[in-house]
C-alpha positions as CSV (number, residue, x, y, z in Angstrom):
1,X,107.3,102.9,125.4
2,X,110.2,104.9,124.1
3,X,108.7,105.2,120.4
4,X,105.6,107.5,119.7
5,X,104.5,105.2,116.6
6,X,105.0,101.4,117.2
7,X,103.8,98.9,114.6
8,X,104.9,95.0,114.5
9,X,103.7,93.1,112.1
10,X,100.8,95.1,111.6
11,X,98.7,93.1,108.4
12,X,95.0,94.0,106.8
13,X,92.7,91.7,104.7
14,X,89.9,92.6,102.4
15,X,88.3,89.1,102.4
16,X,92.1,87.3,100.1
17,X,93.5,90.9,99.3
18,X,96.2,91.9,101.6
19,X,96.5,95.2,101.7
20,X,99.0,95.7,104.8
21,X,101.1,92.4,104.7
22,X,103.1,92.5,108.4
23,X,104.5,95.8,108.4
24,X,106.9,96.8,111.1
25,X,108.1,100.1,111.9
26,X,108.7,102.8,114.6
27,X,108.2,106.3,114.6
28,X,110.5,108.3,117.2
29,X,108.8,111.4,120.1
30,X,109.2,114.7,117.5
31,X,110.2,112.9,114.2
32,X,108.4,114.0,111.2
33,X,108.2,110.6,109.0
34,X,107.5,109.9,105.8
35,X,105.5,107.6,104.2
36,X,106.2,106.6,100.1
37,X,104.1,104.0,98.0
38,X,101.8,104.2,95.0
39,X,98.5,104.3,94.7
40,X,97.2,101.0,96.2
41,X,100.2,100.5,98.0
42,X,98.6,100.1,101.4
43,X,99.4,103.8,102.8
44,X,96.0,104.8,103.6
45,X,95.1,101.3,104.9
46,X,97.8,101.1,107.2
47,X,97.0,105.0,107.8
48,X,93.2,104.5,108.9
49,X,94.4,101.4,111.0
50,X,96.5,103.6,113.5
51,X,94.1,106.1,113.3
52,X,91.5,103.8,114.3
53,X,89.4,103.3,111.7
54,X,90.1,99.9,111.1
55,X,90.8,97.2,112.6
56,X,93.7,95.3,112.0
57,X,93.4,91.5,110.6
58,X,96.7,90.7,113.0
59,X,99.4,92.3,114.4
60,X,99.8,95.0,116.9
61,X,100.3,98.8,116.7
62,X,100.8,101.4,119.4
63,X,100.0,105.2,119.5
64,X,101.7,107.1,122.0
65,X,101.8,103.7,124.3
66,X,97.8,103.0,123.8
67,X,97.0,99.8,121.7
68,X,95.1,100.8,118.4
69,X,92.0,98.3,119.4
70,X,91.9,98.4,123.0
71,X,92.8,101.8,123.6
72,X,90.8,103.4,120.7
73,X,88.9,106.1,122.5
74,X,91.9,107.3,124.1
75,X,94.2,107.2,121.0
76,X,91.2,109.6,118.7
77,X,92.1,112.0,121.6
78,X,95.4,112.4,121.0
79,X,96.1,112.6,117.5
80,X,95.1,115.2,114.7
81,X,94.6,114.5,110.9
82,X,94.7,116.6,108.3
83,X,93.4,114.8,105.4
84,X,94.2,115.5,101.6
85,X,90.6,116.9,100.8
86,X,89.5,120.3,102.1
87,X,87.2,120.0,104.7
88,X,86.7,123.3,106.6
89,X,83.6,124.4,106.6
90,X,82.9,127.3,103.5
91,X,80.2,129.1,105.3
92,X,82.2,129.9,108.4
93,X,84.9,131.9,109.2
94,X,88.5,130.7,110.1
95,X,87.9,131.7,113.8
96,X,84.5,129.5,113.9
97,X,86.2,126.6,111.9
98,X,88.5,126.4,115.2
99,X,86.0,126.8,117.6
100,X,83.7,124.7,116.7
101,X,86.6,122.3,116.2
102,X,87.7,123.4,119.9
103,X,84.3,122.5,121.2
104,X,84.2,119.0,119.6
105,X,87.0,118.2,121.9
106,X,85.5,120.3,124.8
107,X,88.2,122.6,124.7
108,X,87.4,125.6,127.9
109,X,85.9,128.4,126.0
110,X,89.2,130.9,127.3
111,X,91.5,128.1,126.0
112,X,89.9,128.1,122.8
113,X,90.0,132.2,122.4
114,X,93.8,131.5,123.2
115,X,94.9,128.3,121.0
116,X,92.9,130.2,118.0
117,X,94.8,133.4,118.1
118,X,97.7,131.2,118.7
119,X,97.3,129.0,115.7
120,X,95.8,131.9,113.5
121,X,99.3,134.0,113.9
122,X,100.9,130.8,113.1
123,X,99.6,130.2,109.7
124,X,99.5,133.6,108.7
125,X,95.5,134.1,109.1
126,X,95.1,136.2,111.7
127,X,94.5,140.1,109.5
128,X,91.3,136.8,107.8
129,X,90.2,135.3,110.8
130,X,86.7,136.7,110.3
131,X,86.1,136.1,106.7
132,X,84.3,133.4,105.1
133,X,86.8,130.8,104.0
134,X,84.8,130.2,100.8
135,X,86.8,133.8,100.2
136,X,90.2,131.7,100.7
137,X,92.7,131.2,98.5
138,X,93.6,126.7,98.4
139,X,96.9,127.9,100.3
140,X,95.1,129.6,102.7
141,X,92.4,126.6,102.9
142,X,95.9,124.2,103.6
143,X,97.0,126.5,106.1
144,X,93.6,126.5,108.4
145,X,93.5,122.6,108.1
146,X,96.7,122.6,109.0
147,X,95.5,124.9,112.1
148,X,92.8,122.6,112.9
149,X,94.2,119.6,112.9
150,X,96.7,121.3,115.5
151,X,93.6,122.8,117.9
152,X,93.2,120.1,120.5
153,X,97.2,119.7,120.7
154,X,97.7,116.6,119.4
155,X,100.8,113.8,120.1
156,X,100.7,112.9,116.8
157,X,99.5,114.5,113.6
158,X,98.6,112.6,110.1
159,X,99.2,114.5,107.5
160,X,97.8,112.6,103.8
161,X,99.5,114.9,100.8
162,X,98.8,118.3,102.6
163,X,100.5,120.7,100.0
164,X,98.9,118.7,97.2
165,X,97.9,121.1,94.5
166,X,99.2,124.4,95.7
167,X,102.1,126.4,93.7
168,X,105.8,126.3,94.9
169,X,105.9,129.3,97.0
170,X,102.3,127.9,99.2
171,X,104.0,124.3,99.8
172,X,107.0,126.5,101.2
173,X,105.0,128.6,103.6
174,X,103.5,125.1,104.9
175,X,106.9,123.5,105.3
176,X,108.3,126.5,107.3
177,X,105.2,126.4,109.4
178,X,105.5,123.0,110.4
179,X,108.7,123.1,110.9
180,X,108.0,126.1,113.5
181,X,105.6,123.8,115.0
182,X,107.7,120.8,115.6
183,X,110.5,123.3,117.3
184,X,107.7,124.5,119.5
185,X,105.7,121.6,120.6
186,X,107.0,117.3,120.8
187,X,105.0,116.8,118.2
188,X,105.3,113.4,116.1
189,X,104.2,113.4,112.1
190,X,103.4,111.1,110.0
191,X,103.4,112.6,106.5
192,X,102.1,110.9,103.0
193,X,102.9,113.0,100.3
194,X,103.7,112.7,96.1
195,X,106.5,115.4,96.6
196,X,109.5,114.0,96.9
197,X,111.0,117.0,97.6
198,X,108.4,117.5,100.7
199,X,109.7,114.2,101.7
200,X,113.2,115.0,101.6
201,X,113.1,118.6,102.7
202,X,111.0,117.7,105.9
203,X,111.4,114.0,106.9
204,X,113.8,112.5,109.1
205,X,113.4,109.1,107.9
206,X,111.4,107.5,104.4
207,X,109.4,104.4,104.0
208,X,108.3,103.3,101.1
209,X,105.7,100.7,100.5
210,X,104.5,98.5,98.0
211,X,102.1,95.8,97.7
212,X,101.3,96.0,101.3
213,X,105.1,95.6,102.2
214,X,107.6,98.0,103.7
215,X,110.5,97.4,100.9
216,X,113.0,100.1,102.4
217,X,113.4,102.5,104.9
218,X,116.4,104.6,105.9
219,X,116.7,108.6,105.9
220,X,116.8,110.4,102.4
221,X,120.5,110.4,102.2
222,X,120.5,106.4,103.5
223,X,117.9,105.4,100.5
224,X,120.0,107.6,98.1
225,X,123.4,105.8,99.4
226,X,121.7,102.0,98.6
227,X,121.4,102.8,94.7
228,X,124.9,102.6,92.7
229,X,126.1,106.2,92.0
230,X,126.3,109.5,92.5
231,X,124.9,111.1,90.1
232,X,122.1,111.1,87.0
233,X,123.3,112.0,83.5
234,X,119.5,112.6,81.4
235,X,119.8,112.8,77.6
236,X,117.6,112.7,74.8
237,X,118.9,110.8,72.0
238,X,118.4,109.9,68.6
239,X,118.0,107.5,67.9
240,X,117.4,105.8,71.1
241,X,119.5,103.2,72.4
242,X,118.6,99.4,71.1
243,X,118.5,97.1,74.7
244,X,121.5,95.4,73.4
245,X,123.1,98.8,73.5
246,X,123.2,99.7,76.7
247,X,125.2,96.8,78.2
248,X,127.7,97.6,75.6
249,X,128.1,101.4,76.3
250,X,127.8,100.0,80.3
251,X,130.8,98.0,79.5
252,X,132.7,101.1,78.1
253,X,132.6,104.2,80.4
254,X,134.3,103.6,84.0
255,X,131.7,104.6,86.6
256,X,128.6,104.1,84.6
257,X,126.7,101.4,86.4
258,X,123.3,101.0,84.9
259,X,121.1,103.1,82.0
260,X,117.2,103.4,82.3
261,X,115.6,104.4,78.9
262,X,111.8,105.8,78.6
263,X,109.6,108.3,77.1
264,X,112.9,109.4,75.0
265,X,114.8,110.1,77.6
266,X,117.9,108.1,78.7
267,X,119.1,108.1,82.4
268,X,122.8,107.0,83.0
269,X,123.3,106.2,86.7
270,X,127.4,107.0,87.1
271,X,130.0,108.5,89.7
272,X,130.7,111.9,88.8
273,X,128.7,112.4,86.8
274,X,130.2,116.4,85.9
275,X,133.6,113.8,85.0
276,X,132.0,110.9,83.4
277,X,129.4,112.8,81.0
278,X,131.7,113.9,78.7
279,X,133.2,110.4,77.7
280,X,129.6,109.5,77.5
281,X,128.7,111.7,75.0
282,X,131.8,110.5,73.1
283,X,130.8,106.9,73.1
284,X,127.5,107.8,72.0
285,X,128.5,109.9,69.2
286,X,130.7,107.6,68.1
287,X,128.2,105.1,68.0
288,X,126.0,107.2,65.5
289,X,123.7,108.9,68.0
290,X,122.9,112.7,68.3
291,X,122.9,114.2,71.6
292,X,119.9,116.4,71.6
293,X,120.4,117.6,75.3
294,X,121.9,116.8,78.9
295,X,121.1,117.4,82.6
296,X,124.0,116.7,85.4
297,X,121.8,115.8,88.1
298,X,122.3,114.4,92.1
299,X,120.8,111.4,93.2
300,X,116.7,112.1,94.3
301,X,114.2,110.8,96.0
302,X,112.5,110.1,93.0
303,X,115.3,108.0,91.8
304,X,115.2,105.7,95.0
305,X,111.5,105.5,94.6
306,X,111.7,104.4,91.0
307,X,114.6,102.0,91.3
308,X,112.6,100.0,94.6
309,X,109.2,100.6,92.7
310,X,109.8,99.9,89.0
311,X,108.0,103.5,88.3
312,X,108.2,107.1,88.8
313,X,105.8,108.4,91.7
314,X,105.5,111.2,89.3
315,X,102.8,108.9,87.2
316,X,100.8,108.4,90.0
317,X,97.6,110.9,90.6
318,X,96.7,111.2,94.3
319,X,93.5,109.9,94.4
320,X,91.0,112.1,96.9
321,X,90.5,109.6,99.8
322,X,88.8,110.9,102.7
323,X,90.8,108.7,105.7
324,X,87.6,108.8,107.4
325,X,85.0,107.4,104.8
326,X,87.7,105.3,102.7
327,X,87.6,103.6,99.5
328,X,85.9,100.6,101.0
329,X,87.4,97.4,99.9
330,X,90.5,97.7,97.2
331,X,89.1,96.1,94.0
332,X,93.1,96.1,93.4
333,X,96.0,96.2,94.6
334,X,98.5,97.4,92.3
């Protein structure tokens, strides 16, 4: 099989919920790919399905060749998850979190003193290897899951929100370590995350899912290129545009192609938007609005998620899910 990650048709049924509804997808040898959905999407069900948690209700699914319910021994093997909670141990040090980790898989005890030293220069750890981690910073914390989950040298490695929480500069050192590891190893990720800009910077390709369905998938640039435009002009106005309004201003400005209005601000999806935002303006002040303020914006992620979605991913709070335990059944799926 020429694809690390293959799912066809893959579907999962709490009792008449579907939470996975026949998704299909492959994930390439050394592709870091990204998953996108709100909360109750189906992400983590589909997640703990190819990690083997649960069972699928139909379809098929294949990690690194092995079939996700006959091969389930042999698939827990090969993979490594780093799940959104913390879940190093806070009464042992960095280098006994990986040993003990090392053991589990049964790990020689020379390879073990090797892929630790390896891992802890990796992440940065190596001048705390010794300390408690209840001394760590939540960077730091990220950084030896994130060294963990690699210990056993997994095929493929989950990843569920893993910068989640930490400031800008933190979610930058884990990016640049992962992207050292995927240079040094074949190593296949799949990566959940609420950042688009995580998505973006490190994915090759983007899913996003909703209600239990994949509803599109391409590269960043690929989503960006399906929604009209180039470009975002955000304004505050006031007052804000009636609904009747915007097909009128639509109707006037070459190159606007639709307008979103909420929470007071008003997105204008255009081409050239540096060309087209000053004719914009006009039209609205000639219309009797004041222009409080403008951003000239590219295209996101975020945009793409909203447009397929109906809402920003920026409303939605990652909810703390061990991939292990669960939610048990969805009471909804939203």
């Amino acid at each position: 099989m020429s694809n690390t990650v293959e799912i066809v048709e893959l579907t999962k049924k709490f009792g008449q919920k579907v939470a996975v509804d026949q998704v299909s997808f492959a994930i390439a040898p050394g592709e870091i790919f990204g998953l996108l959905g709100p909360n109750g999407s189906g992400k983590t069900t589909l997640t703990r399905m190819l990690c083997t948690i649960l069972k699928p209700t139909s379809g098929r699914a294949y990690v690194a060749g092995k079939d996700i319910i006959r091969e389930a021994k042999a698939i827990r093997k090969i993979i490594g998850v780093v799940p959104q909670a913390l879940t190093t141990d806070l009464d042992l040090t960095a280098w006994e979190n990986l040993d003990i980790y090392g053991q589990l898989y049964a790990i020689p005890k020379k390879e073990r003193r090797e892929r630790s030293e390896y891992l802890l220069e990796s992440v940065g750890l190596t001048h705390r290897a010794h300390d408690l981690v209840a001394t760590y910073s939540g960077g730091m914390r990220r950084r030896l899951e994130l060294a963990r989950g690699l210990m056993h040298r997994p095929q493929v490695l989950f990843l569920d929100e893993p910068t989640i929480g930490l400031d800008p500069q933190s979610r930058h050192v884990i990016w640049e370590i992962l992207g050292k590891m995927l240079q040094q190893w074949r190593l296949t990720i799949l990566l959940t995350t609420h950042y688009m800009e995580e998505a973006e910077y490190l994915c090759r390709r983007v899913a996003i899912i909703d209600y239990g369905k994949i509803i599109a998938l391409d590269t960043p640039s690929g989503l960006k290129k399906t929604l009209p435009g180039t470009d975002v002009v955000e304004m505050t106005l006031c007052p804000a545009l009636e609904p009747g309004a915007v097909e009128a201003i639509t109707a006037k400005i070459p190159g606007l192609h639709r307008v979103e209005v909420g929470d007071g601000l008003h997105s204008f999806y255009v081409d050239e938007g540096s060309r087209t935002m000053l004719p914009l303006i006009d039209v609205l002040r000639a219309g009797g609005h004041q222009v409080e303020k403008v951003v000239v914006r590219e295209l996101s992620l975020e945009d793409v998620f909203i447009h397929y979605t109906g809402r920003s991913i920026r409303e939605e709070e990652p909810r703390k899910i061990s991939w292990i335990i669960g939610a048990g059944m969805p009471q909804t799926i939203q």
